[in-house]
C-alpha positions, -999 to 999 in steps of 0.1 A, spaced: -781 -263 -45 -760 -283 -20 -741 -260 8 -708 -266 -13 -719 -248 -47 -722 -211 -52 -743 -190 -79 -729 -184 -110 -715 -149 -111 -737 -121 -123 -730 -85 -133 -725 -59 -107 -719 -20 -106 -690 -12 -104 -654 -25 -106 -657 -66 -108 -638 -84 -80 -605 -103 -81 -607 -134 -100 -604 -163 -76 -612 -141 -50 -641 -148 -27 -652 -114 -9 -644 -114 29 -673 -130 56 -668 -105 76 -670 -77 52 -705 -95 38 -717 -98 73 -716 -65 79 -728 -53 42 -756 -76 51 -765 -63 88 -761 -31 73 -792 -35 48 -811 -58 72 -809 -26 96 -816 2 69 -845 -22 61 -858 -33 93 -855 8 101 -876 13 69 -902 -7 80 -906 -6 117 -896 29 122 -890 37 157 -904 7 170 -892 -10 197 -878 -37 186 -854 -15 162 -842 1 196 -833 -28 212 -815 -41 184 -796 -5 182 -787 -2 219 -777 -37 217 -754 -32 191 -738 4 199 -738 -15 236 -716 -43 225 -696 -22 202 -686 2 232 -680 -29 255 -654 -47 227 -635 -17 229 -632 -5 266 -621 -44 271 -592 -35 242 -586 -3 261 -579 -19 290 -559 -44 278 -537 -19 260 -533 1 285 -522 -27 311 -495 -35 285 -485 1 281 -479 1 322 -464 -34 324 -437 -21 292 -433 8 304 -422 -6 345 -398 -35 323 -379 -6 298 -372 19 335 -360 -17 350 -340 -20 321 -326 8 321 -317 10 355 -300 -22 354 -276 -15 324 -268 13 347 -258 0 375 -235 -28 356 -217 -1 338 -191 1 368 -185 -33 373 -183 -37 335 -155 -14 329 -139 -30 357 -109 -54 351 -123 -88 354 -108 -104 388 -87 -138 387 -113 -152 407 -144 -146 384 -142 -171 359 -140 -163 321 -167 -186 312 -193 -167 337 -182 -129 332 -183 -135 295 -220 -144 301 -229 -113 315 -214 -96 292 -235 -111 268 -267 -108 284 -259 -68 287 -257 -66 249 -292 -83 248 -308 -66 270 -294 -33 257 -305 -47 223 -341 -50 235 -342 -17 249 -321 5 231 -343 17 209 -375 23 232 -391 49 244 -419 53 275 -453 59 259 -483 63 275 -520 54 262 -549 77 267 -580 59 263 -606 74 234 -633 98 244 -663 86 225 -697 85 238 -708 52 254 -743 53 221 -746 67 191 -764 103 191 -794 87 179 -811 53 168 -812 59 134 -800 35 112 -774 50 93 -763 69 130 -763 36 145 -738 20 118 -718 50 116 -712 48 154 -708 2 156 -682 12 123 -664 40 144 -657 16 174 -649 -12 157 -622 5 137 -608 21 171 -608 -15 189 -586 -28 158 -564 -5 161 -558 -6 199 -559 -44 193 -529 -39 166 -508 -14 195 -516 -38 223 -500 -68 202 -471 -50 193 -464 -39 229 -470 -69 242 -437 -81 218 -422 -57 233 -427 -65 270 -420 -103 259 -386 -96 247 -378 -69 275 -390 -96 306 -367 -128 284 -338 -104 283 -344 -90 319 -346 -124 334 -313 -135 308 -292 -107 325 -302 -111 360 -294 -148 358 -262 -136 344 -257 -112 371 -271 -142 398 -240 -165 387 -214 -131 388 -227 -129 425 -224 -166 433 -187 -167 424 -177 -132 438 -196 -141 474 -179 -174 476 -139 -158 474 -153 -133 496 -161 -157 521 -132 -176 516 -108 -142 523 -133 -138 554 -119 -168 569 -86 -169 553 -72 -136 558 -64 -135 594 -43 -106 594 -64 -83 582 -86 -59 600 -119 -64 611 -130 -29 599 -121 -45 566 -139 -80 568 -170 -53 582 -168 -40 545 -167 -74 532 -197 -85 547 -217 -56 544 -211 -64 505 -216 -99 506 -252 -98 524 -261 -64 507 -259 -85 474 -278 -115 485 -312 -100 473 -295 -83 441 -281 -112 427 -311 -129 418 -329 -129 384 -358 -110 403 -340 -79 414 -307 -72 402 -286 -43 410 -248 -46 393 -230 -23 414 -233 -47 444 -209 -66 424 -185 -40 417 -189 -35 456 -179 -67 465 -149 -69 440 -136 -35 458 -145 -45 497 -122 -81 483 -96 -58 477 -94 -36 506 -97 -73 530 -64 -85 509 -50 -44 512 -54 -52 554 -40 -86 550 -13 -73 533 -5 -48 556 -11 -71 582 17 -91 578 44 -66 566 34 -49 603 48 -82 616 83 -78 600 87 -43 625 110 -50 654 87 -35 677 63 -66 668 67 -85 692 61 -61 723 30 -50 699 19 -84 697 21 -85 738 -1 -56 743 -30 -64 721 -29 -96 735 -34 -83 770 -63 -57 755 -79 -89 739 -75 -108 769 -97 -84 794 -120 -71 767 -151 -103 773 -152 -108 733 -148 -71 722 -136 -75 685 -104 -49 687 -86 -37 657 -53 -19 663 -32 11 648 1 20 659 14 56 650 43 77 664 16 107 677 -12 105 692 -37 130 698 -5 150 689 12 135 717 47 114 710 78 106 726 77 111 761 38 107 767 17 74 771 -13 84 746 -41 63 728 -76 65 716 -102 44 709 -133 48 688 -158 23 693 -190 6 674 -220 -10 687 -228 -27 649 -216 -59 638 -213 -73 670 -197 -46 683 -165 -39 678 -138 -9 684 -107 5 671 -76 14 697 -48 37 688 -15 38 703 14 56 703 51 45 700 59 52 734 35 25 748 55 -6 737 87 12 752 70 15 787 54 -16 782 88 -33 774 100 -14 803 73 -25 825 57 4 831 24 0 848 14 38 833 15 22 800 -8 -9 806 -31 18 827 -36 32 794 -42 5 771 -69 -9 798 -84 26 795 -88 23 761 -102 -13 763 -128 6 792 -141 26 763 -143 -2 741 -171 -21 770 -194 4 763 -209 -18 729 -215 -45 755 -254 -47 758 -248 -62 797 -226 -29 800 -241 3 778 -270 7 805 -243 15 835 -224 36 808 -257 56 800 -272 58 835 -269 82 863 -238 78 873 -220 85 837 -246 104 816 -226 85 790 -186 104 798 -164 86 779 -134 93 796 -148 92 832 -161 60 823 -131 46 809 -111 59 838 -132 44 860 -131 9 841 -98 6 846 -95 15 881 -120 -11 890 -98 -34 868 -69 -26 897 -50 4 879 -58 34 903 -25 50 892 -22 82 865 -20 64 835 -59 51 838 -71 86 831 -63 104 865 -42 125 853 -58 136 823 -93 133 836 -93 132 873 -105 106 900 -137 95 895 -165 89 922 -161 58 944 -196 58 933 -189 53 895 -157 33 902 -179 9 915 -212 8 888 -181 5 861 -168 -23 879 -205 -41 874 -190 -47 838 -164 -69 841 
């Protein structure tokens, strides 16, 4: 008989098989070692070489499936970290989503992310988290008997199908989760790309504006450098960046109808002077008709200052400064160089006289002694409201200069 040909078929007990069916290798394999180990244990007994053969085989059984264990539960973990980043990214674009699309986002690339959102909610919509608690079976069979032995190989095997069966349908999972994922952040990548680029065009263009605006801006801009990637997305940076846009062309805006007053022009003088004496000090200014609760007839201002961003400050007047100013009061520029005093503070050549001995960090006694050194030692610089400082101080302010 040549390896090609087969017996004829011969009566069996039992229902016949299929007809053109061949029975399974793997199920014959195992009919096969079955009776070669009820036999072998028939005729050997206890022997040893039956117990090797049996530890071997429960052995092997219990190592096939604490390698599918493992594997399944990797994939269970790995799922389970893609559906919560999933999750937490439809999340975050659900703001920017609902927001009108801006004239400066092109059709073409917001229509993409929308796109990608569907997918990826398509993908992971219908999930859940699940969690895989490997099977509590002993590492042998209770005994080496043959029929103990098979029952235990038999047991193990069925449990590593069935882990291999989970695993592979997880794993399906995880693929379609990580192609969607990395579909949407791409998505979310090109969003960015075009949103960052205005922004840094109204940076530079809007020179009316405030800097505590453009501070917004570019807070947005650099916060969403590292979310709009495919890696690591986070939508509401976008939504953050649409808004901060806004509130930079809100400034502008305001900027120049500020520019229409009358009183512009004597405005105009007095921050230049402020600018002019304040060694690089980014100043933003507000003009309101009280100050402090102090109007007509009183020179008042404040200033609130920042050390971030370069460092940076905010000075408030009131109306009656331009009219002393345009008067030529030297009360009123007293003032305004008191409030530029504050603002030297954020200067790092400057903080350590401001925070030493002689100031303990006093505001007021600091800017009044700024603008004495600066030749104001008149009422306006603080005097007044704050009395004379120390020749002492007058002189560590005047280091910063």
């Amino acid at each position: 008989m040549t390896d090609n040909e087969t017996d004829a078929p011969q009566p069996v007990d039992g229902p016949a098989p299929a007809a053109g069916r061949r029975p399974r290798r793997a199920t014959l394999w195992l009919s096969a070692t079955a009776l070669a180990l009820l036999a072998t244990g028939a005729g050997i007994g206890a022997g040893l070489g039956w117990q090797a053969l049996a530890v071997q085989a429960t052995t092997e059984a219990q190592q096939h499936l604490q390698a599918e264990s493992k594997a399944l539960d990797d994939v269970t973990v790995e799922r389970g970290i893609a559906l919560d980043k999933a999750h937490a990214s439809l999340a975050s674009i659900q703001d920017f989503a609902g927001h009108p699309r801006p004239d400066y986002l092109s059709e073409a690339t917001a229509g993409a992310l929308t796109t990608a959102q569907a997918a990826l909610e398509s993908r992971s919509g219908h999930l859940s988290q699940v969690r895989f608690d490997p099977p509590s079976v002993p590492a042998r069979s209770a005994d080496l008997l043959p029929w103990t032995v098979l029952a235990d190989v038999q047991q193990k095997a069925a449990l590593t199908r069935s882990e291999e069966h989970t695993r592979k349908s997880r794993a399906a999972e995880l693929k379609a989760l990580t192609t969607a994922q990395k579909t949407f952040g791409a998505s979310v990548a090109a969003v960015y790309a075009e949103l960052a680029a205005h922004g840094e065009q109204v940076l530079t263009a809007d020179t009316s504006a405030t800097y505590a605006s453009k501070v917004v801006l570019r807070h947005a801009i650099d916060d969403g450098k590292a979310d709009g990637s495919s890696t690591g997305v986070r939508g509401a940076a976008l939504l953050q960046i649409v808004t901060a846009i806004d509130g930079v062309d809100a400034a502008q805006a305001a900027g120049e109808a500020a520019k229409q007053d009358p009183a512009y022009p004597i405005r105009a003088q007095v921050e230049a002077y402020a600018r002019s004496i304040a060694h690089g000090v980014t100043l933003d200014f507000e003009w309101h008709k009280e100050v402090s609760g102090l109007g007509d007839g009183w020179y008042s201002g404040t200033t609130q200052y920042r050390e971030g961003d370069g460092g940076w400050a905010t000075i408030d007047l009131n109306f009656t400064i331009q009219d002393g100013w345009r008067e030529g009061d030297v009360d009123a520029k007293a003032l305004v160089t008191h409030e530029v005093g504050h603002a030297q503070v954020v200067r790092p050549e400057c903080k350590p006289l401001f925070d030493g001995p002689a100031f303990h960090e006093d505001d007021e006694m600091w800017a009044t002694a700024w603008a004495i050194s600066m030749g104001f030692d008149t009422a306006g610089a603080g005097i007044e409201a704050y009395g004379r400082p120390s020749d002492e101080q007058i002189a560590v302010a005047g280091q910063c200069r």
